[in-house]
C-alpha positions as CSV (number, residue, x, y, z in Angstrom):
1,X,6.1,-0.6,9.8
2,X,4.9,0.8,6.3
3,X,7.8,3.1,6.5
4,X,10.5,0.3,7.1
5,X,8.6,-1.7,4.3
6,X,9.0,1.1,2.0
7,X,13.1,1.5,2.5
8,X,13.4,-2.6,1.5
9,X,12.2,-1.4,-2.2
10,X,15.9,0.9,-2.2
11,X,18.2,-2.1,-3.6
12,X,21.4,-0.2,-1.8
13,X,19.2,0.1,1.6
14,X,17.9,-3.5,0.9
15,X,20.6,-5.6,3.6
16,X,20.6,-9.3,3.2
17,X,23.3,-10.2,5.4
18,X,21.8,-13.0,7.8
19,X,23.8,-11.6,10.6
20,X,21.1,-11.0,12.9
21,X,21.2,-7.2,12.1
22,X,19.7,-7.4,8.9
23,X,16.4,-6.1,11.0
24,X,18.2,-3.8,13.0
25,X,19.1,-1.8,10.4
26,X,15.9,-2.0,8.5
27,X,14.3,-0.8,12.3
28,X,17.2,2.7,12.0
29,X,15.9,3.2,8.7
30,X,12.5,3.0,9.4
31,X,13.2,5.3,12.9
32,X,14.7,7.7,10.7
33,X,12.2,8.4,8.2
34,X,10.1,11.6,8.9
35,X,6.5,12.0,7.3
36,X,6.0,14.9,5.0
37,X,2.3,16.1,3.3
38,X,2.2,17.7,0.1
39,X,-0.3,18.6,-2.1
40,X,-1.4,19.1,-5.8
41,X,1.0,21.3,-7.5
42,X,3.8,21.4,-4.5
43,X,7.1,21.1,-5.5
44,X,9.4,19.0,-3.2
45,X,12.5,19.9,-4.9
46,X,13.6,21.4,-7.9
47,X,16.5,21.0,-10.5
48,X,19.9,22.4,-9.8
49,X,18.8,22.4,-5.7
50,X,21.3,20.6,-3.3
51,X,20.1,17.4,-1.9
52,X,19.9,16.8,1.7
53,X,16.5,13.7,1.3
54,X,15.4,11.0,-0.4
55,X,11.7,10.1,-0.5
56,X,9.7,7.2,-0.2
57,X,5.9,7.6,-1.2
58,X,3.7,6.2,0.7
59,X,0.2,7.5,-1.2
60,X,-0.2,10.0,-3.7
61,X,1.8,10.7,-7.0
62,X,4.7,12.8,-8.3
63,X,5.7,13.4,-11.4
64,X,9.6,13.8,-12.0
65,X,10.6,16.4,-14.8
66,X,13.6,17.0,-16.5
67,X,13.7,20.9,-19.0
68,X,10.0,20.5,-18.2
69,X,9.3,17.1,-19.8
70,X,7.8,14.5,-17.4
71,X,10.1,11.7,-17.6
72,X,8.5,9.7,-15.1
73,X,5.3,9.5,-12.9
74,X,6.0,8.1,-9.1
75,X,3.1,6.3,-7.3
76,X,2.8,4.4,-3.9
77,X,5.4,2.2,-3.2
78,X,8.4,4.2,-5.1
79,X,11.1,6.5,-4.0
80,X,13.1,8.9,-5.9
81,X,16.1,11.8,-5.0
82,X,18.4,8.8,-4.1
83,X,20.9,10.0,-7.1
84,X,21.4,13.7,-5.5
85,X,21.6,12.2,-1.7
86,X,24.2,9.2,-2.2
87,X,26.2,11.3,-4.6
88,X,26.2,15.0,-2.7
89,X,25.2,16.8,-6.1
90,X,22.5,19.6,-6.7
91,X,19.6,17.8,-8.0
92,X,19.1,16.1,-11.4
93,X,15.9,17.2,-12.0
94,X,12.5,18.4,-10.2
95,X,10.0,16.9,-8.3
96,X,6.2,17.9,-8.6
97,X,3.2,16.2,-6.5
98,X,0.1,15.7,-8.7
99,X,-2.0,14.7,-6.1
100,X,-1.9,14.8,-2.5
101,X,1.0,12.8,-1.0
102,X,2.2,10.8,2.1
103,X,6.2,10.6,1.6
104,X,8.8,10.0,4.1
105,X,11.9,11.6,3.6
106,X,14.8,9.9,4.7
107,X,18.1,12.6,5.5
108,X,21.5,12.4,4.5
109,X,22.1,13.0,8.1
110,X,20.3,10.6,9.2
111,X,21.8,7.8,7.0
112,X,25.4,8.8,7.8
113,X,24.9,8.0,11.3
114,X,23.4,5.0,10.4
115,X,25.9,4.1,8.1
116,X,28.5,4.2,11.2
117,X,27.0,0.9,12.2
118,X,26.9,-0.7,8.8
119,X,30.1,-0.6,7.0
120,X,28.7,-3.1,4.3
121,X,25.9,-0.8,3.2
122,X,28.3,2.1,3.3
123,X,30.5,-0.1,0.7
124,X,27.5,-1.0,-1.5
125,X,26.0,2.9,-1.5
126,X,30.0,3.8,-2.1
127,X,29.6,1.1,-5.0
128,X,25.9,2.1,-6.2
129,X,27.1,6.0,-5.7
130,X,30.2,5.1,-8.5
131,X,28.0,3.5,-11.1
132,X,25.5,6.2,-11.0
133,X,28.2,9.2,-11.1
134,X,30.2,7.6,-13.7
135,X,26.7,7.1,-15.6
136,X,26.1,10.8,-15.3
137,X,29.1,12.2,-16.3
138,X,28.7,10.1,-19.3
139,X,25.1,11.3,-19.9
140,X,26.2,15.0,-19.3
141,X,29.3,14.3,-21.6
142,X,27.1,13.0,-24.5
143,X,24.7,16.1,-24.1
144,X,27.6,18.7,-24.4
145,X,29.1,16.6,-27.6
146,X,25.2,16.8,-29.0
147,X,25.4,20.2,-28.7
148,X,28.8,20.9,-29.7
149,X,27.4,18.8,-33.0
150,X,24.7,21.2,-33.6
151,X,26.8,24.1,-32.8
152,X,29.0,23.1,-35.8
153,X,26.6,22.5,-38.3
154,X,24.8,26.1,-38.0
C-alpha cells in the first residue's frame, strides 16, 4: 500500500478517470514496483547512463547532482529518474544516496505493459514526455550558445 501511495505523487501516473479503473491501475503500479536498499555514498545511477527506472523513495535521502553541484536533495515521499525513463535518454544527471534508503524502482518494462491497458496515461506520458524533451533541447541549446559566447569573447 505505501508503494501504490507513493506512484499517486507522479502527476503523469496520477489517473483520475472515475472509470472504475482508476484503482486498478494504481494496484499494476504498485504490483510493479520492486524494493531496492542503498546506502550512504551508493550511487543509483550516474549522468550520461541509459535509463531503464524511475524511483520512488520511501525513507532515506538522495541527493541529485548535475557537473558535481547538488541541485537538489530528495527525501521520503519523492521520486526522481522519471525524465530519462519516459523519454528513453541516457540520464540527465546522477543520483547519490546520503543516507540509507528504501526506494522502489519502477521499470520501463514494467510500465509499457501497463500502459497496454491504459491508453489515456500512455497519451498524457506521450504529452508529459513532449514538454519535458522540448524543455531540454532548449536547455541544452542555451548551454551550447553560452558557450559559443564565451568562446568568442576569448
Amino acid at each position: 500500500m505505501v508503494a501504490k501511495n507513493l506512484a499517486t505523487k507522479v502527476p503523469f501516473l496520477n489517473r483520475q478517470q472515475n472509470d472504475g479503473r482508476d484503482e486498478e491501475f494504481l494496484g499494476k503500479i504498485g504490483h510493479a514496483l520492486i524494493a531496492v536498499c542503498q546506502v550512504n555514498g551508493d550511487y543509483i545511477f550516474s549522468h550520461g547512463d541509459m535509463a531503464e527506472e524511475m524511483y520512488f523513495i520511501k525513507s532515506g535521502t538522495v541527493d541529485i547532482r548535475v557537473e558535481s553541484k547538488v541541485v537538489a536533495s530528495l527525501k521520503e515521499g519523492d521520486f526522481f529518474g522519471e525524465l530519462a525513463l519516459i523519454a528513453n535518454i541516457p540520464r540527465t544527471a546522477t543520483a547519490q544516496a546520503t543516507a540509507t534508503c528504501i526506494l522502489y524502482k519502477l521499470t520501463r518494462e514494467s510500465l509499457m505493459q501497463i500502459l497496454q491497458e491504459f491508453e489515456d496515461v500512455r497519451a498524457q506520458i506521450d504529452m508529459t514526455y513532449n514538454e519535458r524533451f522540448l524543455r531540454f533541447k532548449n536547455e541544452e541549446l542555451g548551454r551550447r550558445e553560452s558557450v559559443e559566447r564565451v568562446m568568442r569573447n576569448i
